[in-house]
Chimera marker file (.cmm) of the C-alpha trace (Angstrom):
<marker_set name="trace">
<marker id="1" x="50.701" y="-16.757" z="38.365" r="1" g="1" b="0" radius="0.5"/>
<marker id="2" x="51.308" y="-16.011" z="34.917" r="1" g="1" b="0" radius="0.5"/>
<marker id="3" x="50.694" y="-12.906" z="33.425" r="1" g="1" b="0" radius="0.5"/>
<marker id="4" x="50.163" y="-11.664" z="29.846" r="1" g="1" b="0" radius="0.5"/>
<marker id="5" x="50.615" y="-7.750" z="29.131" r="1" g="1" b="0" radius="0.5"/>
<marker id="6" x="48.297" y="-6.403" z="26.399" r="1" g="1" b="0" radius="0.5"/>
<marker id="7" x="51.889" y="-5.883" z="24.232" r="1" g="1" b="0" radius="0.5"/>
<marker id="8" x="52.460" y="-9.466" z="24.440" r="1" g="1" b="0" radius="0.5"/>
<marker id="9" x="48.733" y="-10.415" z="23.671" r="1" g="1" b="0" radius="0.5"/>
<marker id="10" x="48.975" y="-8.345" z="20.718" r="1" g="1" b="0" radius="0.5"/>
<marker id="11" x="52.043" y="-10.140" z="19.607" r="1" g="1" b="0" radius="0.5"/>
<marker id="12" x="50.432" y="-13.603" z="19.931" r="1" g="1" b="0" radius="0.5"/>
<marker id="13" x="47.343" y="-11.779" z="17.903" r="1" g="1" b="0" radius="0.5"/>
<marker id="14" x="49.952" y="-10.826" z="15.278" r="1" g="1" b="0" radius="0.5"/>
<marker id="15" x="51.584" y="-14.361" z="15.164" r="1" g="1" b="0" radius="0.5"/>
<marker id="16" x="48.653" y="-16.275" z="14.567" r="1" g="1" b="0" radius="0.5"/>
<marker id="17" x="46.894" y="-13.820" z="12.055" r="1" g="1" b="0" radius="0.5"/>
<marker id="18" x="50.048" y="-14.142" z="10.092" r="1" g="1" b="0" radius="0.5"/>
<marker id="19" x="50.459" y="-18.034" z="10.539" r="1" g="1" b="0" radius="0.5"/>
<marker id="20" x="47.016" y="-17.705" z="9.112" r="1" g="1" b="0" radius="0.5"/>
<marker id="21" x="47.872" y="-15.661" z="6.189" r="1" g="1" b="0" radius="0.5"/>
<marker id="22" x="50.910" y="-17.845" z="5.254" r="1" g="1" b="0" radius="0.5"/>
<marker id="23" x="48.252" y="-20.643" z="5.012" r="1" g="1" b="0" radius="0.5"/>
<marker id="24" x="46.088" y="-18.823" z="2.864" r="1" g="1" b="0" radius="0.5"/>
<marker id="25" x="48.982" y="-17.614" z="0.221" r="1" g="1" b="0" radius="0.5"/>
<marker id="26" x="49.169" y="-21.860" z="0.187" r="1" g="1" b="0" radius="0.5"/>
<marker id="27" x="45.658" y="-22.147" z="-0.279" r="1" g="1" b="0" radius="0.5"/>
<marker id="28" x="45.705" y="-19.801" z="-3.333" r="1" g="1" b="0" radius="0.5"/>
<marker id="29" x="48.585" y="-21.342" z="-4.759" r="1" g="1" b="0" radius="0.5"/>
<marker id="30" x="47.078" y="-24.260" z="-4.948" r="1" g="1" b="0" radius="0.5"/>
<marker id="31" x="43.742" y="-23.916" z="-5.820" r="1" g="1" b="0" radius="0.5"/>
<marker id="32" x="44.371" y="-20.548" z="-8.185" r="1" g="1" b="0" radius="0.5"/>
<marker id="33" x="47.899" y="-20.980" z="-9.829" r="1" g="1" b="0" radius="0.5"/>
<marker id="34" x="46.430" y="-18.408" z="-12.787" r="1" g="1" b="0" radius="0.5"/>
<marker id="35" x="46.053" y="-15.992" z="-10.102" r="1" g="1" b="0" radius="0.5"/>
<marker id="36" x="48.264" y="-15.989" z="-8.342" r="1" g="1" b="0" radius="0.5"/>
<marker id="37" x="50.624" y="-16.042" z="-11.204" r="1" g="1" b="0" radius="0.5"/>
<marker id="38" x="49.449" y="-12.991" z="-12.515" r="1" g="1" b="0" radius="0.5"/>
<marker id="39" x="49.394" y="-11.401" z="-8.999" r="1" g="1" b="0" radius="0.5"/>
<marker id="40" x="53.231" y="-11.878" z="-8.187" r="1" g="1" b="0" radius="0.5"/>
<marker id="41" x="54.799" y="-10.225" z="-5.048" r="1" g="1" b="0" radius="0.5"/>
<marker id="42" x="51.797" y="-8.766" z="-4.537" r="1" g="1" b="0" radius="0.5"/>
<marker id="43" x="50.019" y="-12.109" z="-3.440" r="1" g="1" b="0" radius="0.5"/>
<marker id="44" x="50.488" y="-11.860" z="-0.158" r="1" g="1" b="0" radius="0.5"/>
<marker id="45" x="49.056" y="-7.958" z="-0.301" r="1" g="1" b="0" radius="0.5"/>
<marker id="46" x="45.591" y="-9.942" z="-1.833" r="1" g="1" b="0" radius="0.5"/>
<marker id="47" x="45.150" y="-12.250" z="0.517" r="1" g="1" b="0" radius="0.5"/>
<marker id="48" x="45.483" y="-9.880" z="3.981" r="1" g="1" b="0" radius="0.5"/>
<marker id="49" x="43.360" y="-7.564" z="1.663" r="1" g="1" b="0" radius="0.5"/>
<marker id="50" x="40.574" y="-10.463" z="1.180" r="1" g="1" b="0" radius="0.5"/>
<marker id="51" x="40.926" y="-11.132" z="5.306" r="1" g="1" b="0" radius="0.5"/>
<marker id="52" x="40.184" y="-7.492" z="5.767" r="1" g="1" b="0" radius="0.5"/>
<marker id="53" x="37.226" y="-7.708" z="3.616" r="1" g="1" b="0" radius="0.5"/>
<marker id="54" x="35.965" y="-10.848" z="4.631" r="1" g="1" b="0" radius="0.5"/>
<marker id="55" x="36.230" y="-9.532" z="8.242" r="1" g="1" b="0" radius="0.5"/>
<marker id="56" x="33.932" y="-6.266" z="7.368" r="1" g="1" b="0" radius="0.5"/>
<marker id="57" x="31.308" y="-8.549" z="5.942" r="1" g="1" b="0" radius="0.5"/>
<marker id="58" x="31.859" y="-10.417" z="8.995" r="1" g="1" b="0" radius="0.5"/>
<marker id="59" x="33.242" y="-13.520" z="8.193" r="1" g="1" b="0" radius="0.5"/>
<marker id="60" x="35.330" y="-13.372" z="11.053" r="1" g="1" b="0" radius="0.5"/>
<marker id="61" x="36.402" y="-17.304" z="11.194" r="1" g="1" b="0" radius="0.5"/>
<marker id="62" x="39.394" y="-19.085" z="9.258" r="1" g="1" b="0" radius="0.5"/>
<marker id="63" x="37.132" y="-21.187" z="7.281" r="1" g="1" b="0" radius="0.5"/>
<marker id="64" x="34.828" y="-18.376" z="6.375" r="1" g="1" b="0" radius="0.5"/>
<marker id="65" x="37.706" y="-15.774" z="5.658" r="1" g="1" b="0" radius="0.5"/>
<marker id="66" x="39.153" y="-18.780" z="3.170" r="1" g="1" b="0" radius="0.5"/>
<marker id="67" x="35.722" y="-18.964" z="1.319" r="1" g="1" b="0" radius="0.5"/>
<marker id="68" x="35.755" y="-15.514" z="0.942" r="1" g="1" b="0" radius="0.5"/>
<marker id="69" x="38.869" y="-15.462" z="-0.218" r="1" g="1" b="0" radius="0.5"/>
<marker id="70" x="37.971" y="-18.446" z="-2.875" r="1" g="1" b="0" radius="0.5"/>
<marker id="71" x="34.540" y="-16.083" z="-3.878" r="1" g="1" b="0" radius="0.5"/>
<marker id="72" x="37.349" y="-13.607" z="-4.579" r="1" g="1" b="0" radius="0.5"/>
<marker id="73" x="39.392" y="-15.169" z="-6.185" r="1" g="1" b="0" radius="0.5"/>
<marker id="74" x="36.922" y="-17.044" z="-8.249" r="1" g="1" b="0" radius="0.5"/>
<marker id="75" x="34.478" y="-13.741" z="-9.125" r="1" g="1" b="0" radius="0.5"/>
<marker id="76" x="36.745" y="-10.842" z="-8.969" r="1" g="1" b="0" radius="0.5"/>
<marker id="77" x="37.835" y="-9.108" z="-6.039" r="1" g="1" b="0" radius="0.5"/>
<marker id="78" x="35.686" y="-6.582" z="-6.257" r="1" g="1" b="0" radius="0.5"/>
<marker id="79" x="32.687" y="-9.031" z="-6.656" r="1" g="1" b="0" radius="0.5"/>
<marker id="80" x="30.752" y="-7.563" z="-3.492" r="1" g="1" b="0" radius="0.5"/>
<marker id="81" x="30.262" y="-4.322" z="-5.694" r="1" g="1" b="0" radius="0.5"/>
<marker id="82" x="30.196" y="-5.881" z="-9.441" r="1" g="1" b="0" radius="0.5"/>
<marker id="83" x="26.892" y="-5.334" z="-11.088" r="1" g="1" b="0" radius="0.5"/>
<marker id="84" x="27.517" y="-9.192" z="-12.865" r="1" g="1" b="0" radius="0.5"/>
<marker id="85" x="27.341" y="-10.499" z="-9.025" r="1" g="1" b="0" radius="0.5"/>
<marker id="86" x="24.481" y="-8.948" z="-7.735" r="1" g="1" b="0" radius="0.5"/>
<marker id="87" x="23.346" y="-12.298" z="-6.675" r="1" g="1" b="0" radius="0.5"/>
<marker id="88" x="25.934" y="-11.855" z="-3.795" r="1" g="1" b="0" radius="0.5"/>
<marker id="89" x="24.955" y="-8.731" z="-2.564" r="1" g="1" b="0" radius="0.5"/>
<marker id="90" x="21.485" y="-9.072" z="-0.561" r="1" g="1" b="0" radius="0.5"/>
<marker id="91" x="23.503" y="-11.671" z="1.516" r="1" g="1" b="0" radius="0.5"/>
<marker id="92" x="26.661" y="-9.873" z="2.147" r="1" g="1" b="0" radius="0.5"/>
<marker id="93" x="24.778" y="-6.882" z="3.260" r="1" g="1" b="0" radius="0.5"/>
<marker id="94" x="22.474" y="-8.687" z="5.305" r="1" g="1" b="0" radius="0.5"/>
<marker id="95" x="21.815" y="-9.618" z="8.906" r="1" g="1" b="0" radius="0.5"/>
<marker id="96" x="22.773" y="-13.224" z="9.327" r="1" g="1" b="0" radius="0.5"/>
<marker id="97" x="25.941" y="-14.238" z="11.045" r="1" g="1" b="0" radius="0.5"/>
<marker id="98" x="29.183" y="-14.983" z="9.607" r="1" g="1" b="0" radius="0.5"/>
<marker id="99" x="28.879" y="-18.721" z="9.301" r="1" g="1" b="0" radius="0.5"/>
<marker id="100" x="25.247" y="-18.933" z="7.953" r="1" g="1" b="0" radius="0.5"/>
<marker id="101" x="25.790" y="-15.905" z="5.725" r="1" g="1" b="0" radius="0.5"/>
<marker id="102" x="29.008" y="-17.985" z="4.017" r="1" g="1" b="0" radius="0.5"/>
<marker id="103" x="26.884" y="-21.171" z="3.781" r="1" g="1" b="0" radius="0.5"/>
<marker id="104" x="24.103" y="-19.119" z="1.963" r="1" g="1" b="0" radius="0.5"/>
<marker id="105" x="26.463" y="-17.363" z="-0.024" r="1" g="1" b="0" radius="0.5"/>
<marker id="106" x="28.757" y="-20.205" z="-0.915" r="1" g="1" b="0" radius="0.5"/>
<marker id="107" x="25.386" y="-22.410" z="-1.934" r="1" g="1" b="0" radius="0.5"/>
<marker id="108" x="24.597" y="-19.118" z="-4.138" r="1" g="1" b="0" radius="0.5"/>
<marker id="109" x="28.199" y="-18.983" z="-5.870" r="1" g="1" b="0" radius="0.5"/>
<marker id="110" x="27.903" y="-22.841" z="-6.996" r="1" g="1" b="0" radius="0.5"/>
<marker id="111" x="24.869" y="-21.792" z="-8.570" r="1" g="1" b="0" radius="0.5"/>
<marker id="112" x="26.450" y="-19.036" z="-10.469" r="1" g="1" b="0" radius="0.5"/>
<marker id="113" x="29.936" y="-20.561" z="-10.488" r="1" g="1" b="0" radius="0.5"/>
<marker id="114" x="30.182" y="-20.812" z="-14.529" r="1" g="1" b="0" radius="0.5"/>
<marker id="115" x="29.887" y="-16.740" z="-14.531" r="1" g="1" b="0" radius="0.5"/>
<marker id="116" x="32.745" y="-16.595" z="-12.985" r="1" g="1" b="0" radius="0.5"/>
<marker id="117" x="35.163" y="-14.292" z="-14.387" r="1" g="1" b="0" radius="0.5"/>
<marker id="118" x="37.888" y="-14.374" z="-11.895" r="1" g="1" b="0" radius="0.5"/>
<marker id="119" x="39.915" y="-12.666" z="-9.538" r="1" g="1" b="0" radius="0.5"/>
<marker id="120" x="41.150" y="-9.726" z="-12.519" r="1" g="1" b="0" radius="0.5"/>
<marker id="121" x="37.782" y="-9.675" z="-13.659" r="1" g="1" b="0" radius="0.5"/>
<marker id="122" x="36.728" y="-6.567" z="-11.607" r="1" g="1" b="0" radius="0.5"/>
<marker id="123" x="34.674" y="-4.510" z="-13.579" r="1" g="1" b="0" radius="0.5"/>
<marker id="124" x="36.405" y="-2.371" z="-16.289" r="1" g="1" b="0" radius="0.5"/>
<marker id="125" x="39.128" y="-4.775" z="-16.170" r="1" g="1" b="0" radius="0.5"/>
<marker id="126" x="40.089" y="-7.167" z="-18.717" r="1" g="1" b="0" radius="0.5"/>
<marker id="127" x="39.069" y="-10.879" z="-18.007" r="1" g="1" b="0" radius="0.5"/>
<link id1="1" id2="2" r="1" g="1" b="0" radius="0.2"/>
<link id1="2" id2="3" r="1" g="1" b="0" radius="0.2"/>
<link id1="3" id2="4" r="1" g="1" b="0" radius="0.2"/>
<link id1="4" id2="5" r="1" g="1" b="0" radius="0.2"/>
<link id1="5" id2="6" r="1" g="1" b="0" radius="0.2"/>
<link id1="6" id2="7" r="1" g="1" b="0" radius="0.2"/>
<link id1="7" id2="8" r="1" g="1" b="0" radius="0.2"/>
<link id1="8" id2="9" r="1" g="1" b="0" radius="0.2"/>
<link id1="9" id2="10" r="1" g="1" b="0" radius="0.2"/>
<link id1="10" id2="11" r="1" g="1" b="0" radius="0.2"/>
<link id1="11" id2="12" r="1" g="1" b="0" radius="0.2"/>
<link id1="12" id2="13" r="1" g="1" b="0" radius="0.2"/>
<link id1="13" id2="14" r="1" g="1" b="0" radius="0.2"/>
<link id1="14" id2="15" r="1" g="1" b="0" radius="0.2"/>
<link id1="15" id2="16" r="1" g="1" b="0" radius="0.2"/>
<link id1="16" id2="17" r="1" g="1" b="0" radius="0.2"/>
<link id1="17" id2="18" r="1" g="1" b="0" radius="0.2"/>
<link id1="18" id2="19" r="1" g="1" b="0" radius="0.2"/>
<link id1="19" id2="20" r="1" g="1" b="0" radius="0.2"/>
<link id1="20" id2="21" r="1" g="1" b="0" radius="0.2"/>
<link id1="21" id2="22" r="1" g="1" b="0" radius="0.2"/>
<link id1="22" id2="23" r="1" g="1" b="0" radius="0.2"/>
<link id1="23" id2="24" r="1" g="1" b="0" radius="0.2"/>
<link id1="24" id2="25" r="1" g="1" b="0" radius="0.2"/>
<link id1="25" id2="26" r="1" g="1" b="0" radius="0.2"/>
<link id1="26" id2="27" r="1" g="1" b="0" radius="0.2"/>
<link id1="27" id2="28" r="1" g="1" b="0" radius="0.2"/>
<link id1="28" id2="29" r="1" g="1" b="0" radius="0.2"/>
<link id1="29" id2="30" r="1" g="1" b="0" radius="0.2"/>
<link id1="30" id2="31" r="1" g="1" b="0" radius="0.2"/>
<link id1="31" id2="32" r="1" g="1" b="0" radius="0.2"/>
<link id1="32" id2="33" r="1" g="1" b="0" radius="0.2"/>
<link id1="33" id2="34" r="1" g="1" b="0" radius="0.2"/>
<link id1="34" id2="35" r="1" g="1" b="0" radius="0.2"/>
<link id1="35" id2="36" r="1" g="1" b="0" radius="0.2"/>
<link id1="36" id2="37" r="1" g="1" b="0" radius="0.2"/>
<link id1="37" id2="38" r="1" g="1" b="0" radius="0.2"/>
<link id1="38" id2="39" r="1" g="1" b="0" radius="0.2"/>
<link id1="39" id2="40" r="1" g="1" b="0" radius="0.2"/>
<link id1="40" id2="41" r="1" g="1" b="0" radius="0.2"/>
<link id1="41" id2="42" r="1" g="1" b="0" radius="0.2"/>
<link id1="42" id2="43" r="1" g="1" b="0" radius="0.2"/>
<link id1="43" id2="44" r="1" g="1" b="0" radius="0.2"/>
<link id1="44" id2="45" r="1" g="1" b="0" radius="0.2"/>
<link id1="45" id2="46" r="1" g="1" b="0" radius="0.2"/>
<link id1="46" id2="47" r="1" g="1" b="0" radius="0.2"/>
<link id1="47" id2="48" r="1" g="1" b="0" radius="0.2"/>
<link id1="48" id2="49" r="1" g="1" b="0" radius="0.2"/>
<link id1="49" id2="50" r="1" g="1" b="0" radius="0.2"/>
<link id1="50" id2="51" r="1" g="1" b="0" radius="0.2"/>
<link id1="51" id2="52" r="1" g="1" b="0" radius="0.2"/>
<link id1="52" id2="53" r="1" g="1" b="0" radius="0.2"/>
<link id1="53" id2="54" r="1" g="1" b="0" radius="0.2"/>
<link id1="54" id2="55" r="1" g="1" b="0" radius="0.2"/>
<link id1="55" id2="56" r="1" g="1" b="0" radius="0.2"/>
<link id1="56" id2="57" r="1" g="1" b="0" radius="0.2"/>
<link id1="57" id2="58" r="1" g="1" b="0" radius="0.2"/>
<link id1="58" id2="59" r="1" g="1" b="0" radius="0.2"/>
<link id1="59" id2="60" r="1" g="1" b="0" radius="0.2"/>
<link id1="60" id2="61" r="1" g="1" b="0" radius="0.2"/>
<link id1="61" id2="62" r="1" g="1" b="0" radius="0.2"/>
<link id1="62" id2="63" r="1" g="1" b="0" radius="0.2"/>
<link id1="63" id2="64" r="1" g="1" b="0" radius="0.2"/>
<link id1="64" id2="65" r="1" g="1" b="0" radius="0.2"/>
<link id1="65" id2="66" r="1" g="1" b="0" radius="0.2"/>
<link id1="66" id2="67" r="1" g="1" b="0" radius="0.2"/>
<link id1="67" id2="68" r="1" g="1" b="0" radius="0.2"/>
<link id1="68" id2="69" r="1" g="1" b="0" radius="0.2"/>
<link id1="69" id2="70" r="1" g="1" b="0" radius="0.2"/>
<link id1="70" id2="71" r="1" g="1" b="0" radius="0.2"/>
<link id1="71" id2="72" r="1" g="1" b="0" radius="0.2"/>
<link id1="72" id2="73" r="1" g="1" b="0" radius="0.2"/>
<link id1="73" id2="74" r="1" g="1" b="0" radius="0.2"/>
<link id1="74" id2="75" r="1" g="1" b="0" radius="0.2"/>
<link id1="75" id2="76" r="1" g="1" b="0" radius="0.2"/>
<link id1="76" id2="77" r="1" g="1" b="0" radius="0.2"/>
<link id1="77" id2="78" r="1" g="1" b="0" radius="0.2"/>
<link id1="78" id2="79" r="1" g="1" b="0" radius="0.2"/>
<link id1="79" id2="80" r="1" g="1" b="0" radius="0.2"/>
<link id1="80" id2="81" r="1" g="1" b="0" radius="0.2"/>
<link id1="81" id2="82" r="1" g="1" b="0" radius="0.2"/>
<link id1="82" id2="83" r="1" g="1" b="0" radius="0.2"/>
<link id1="83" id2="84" r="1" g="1" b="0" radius="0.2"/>
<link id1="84" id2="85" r="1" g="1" b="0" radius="0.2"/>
<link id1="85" id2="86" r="1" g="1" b="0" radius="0.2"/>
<link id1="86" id2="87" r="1" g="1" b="0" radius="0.2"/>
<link id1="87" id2="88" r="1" g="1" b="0" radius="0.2"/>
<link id1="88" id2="89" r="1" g="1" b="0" radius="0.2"/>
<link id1="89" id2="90" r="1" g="1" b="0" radius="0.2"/>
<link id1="90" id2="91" r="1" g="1" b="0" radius="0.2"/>
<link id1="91" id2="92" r="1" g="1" b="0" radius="0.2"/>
<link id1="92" id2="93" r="1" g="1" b="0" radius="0.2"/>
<link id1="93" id2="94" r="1" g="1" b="0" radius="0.2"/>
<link id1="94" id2="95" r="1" g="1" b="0" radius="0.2"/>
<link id1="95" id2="96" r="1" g="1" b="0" radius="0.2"/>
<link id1="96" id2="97" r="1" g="1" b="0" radius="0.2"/>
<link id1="97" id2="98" r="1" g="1" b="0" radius="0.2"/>
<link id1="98" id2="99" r="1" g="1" b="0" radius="0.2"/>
<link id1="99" id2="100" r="1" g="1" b="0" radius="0.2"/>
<link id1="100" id2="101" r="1" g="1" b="0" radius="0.2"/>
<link id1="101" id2="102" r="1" g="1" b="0" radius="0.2"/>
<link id1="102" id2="103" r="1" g="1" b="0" radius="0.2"/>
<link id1="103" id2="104" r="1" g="1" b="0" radius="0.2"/>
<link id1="104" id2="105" r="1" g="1" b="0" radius="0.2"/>
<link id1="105" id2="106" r="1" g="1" b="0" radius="0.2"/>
<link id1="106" id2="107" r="1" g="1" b="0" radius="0.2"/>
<link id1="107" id2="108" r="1" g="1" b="0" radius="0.2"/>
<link id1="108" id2="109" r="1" g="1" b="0" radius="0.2"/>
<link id1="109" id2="110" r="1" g="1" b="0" radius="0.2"/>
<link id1="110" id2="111" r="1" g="1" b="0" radius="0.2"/>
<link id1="111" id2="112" r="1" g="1" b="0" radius="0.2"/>
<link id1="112" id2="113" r="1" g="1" b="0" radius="0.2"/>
<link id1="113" id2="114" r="1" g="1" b="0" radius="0.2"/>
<link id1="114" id2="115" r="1" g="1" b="0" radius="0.2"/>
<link id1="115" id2="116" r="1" g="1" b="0" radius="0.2"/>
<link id1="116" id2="117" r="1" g="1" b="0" radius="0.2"/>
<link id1="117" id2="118" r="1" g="1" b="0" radius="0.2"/>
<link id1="118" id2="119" r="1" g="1" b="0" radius="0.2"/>
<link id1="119" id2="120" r="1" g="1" b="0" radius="0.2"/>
<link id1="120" id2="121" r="1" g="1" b="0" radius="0.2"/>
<link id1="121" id2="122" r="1" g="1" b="0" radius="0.2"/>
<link id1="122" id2="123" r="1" g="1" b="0" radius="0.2"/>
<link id1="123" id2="124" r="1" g="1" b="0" radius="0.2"/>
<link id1="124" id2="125" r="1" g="1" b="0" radius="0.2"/>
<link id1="125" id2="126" r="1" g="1" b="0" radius="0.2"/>
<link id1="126" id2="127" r="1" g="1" b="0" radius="0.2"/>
</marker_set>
Protein backbone atom coordinates (compact mmCIF):
# COMPACT_ATOMS: atom_id res chain seq x y z
CA UNK A 1 0.00 0.00 0.00
CA UNK A 2 1.15 3.30 -0.78
CA UNK A 3 1.50 5.88 1.56
CA UNK A 4 1.69 9.70 1.39
CA UNK A 5 3.18 11.64 4.56
CA UNK A 6 1.59 15.07 5.16
CA UNK A 7 5.41 16.53 4.11
CA UNK A 8 5.05 14.97 0.85
CA UNK A 9 1.31 16.07 0.40
CA UNK A 10 2.39 19.45 1.07
CA UNK A 11 5.02 19.23 -1.55
CA UNK A 12 2.57 18.03 -4.25
CA UNK A 13 0.27 21.14 -2.81
CA UNK A 14 3.31 23.36 -3.46
CA UNK A 15 4.02 21.90 -7.00
CA UNK A 16 0.79 22.35 -8.41
CA UNK A 17 -0.02 25.86 -6.83
CA UNK A 18 3.16 26.92 -8.48
CA UNK A 19 2.54 25.06 -11.90
CA UNK A 20 -0.54 27.16 -11.50
CA UNK A 21 1.12 30.39 -10.95
CA UNK A 22 3.60 29.88 -13.86
CA UNK A 23 0.38 29.63 -15.98
CA UNK A 24 -1.02 32.66 -14.76
CA UNK A 25 2.36 34.94 -15.24
CA UNK A 26 1.49 33.44 -19.12
CA UNK A 27 -1.91 34.45 -18.90
CA UNK A 28 -0.94 38.07 -17.97
CA UNK A 29 1.61 38.26 -20.46
CA UNK A 30 -0.55 37.70 -22.88
CA UNK A 31 -3.58 39.28 -22.28
CA UNK A 32 -1.87 42.50 -20.28
CA UNK A 33 1.60 43.16 -21.97
CA UNK A 34 1.15 47.07 -20.52
CA UNK A 35 1.09 45.53 -17.23
CA UNK A 36 3.03 43.49 -16.96
CA UNK A 37 5.60 45.63 -18.56
CA UNK A 38 5.37 48.13 -16.09
CA UNK A 39 5.32 45.49 -13.28
CA UNK A 40 8.81 43.82 -14.12
CA UNK A 41 10.38 41.22 -11.71
CA UNK A 42 7.80 41.86 -9.63
CA UNK A 43 5.13 40.03 -11.89
CA UNK A 44 5.28 37.02 -10.48
CA UNK A 45 4.89 38.80 -6.74
CA UNK A 46 1.23 40.19 -8.47
CA UNK A 47 -0.03 37.31 -9.56
CA UNK A 48 0.50 34.91 -6.14
CA UNK A 49 -0.71 38.26 -4.55
CA UNK A 50 -4.06 38.23 -6.83
CA UNK A 51 -4.34 34.15 -5.90
CA UNK A 52 -4.20 35.16 -2.30
CA UNK A 53 -6.87 37.63 -2.77
CA UNK A 54 -8.97 35.84 -4.97
CA UNK A 55 -8.79 32.95 -2.44
CA UNK A 56 -10.09 35.35 0.61
CA UNK A 57 -13.03 36.37 -1.51
CA UNK A 58 -13.30 32.81 -2.12
CA UNK A 59 -12.65 32.18 -5.49
CA UNK A 60 -10.92 29.20 -4.64
CA UNK A 61 -10.88 27.48 -8.34
CA UNK A 62 -8.23 28.04 -11.26
CA UNK A 63 -10.71 29.55 -13.50
CA UNK A 64 -12.13 31.82 -10.88
CA UNK A 65 -8.63 32.83 -9.35
CA UNK A 66 -7.71 33.76 -13.30
CA UNK A 67 -10.85 36.06 -13.53
CA UNK A 68 -9.92 37.62 -10.57
CA UNK A 69 -6.79 38.09 -11.56
CA UNK A 70 -8.10 39.64 -15.12
CA UNK A 71 -10.70 42.07 -12.73
CA UNK A 72 -7.30 43.03 -11.29
CA UNK A 73 -5.55 43.55 -13.71
CA UNK A 74 -8.16 45.26 -15.74
CA UNK A 75 -9.60 47.71 -12.64
CA UNK A 76 -6.71 48.14 -10.39
CA UNK A 77 -5.56 45.85 -7.89
CA UNK A 78 -6.97 47.36 -5.29
CA UNK A 79 -10.42 47.46 -7.09
CA UNK A 80 -12.27 45.46 -4.18
CA UNK A 81 -11.69 48.71 -2.01
CA UNK A 82 -11.73 51.60 -4.86
CA UNK A 83 -14.59 53.95 -4.38
CA UNK A 84 -14.75 54.10 -8.67
CA UNK A 85 -15.67 50.16 -8.33
CA UNK A 86 -18.18 50.09 -5.89
CA UNK A 87 -20.22 48.16 -8.29
CA UNK A 88 -17.94 45.17 -7.26
CA UNK A 89 -18.24 45.34 -3.78
CA UNK A 90 -21.89 44.06 -2.66
CA UNK A 91 -20.82 40.85 -4.58
CA UNK A 92 -17.41 40.29 -3.30
CA UNK A 93 -18.60 40.69 0.18
CA UNK A 94 -21.49 38.64 -0.22
CA UNK A 95 -22.76 35.14 0.46
CA UNK A 96 -22.78 33.30 -2.81
CA UNK A 97 -20.17 30.75 -3.66
CA UNK A 98 -17.08 31.17 -5.50
CA UNK A 99 -18.26 30.19 -8.93
CA UNK A 100 -21.66 32.06 -8.96
CA UNK A 101 -20.14 35.06 -7.20
CA UNK A 102 -17.37 35.26 -10.34
CA UNK A 103 -20.18 34.77 -12.91
CA UNK A 104 -22.15 37.70 -11.24
CA UNK A 105 -19.22 39.68 -10.87
CA UNK A 106 -17.62 39.04 -14.21
CA UNK A 107 -21.30 39.86 -15.96
CA UNK A 108 -20.99 43.19 -13.70
CA UNK A 109 -17.30 44.11 -14.92
CA UNK A 110 -18.42 43.84 -18.79
CA UNK A 111 -20.90 46.25 -17.88
CA UNK A 112 -18.49 48.65 -16.42
CA UNK A 113 -15.51 47.44 -18.46
CA UNK A 114 -14.89 51.00 -20.30
CA UNK A 115 -14.16 52.50 -16.57
CA UNK A 116 -11.54 50.57 -16.38
CA UNK A 117 -8.49 52.19 -15.30
CA UNK A 118 -6.16 49.35 -14.92
CA UNK A 119 -4.05 47.39 -12.85
CA UNK A 120 -1.80 50.92 -11.59
CA UNK A 121 -4.90 52.64 -11.35
CA UNK A 122 -5.37 52.06 -7.55
CA UNK A 123 -6.62 54.99 -6.07
CA UNK A 124 -4.12 57.89 -5.52
CA UNK A 125 -2.11 56.40 -8.15
CA UNK A 126 -1.50 57.70 -11.48
CA UNK A 127 -3.48 55.94 -14.36
Amino acid sequence: MLVIRAAQFKALELGVALIFEDRLVEHAQIFFPAVCDRLGPKLREAVGDSIALAARYGFRGQREACKFLNLQFSFGRSFDRDPRCRWAHPLLRGGLPGVPKMERLYGLALQHESAAGGYFASPGEAR
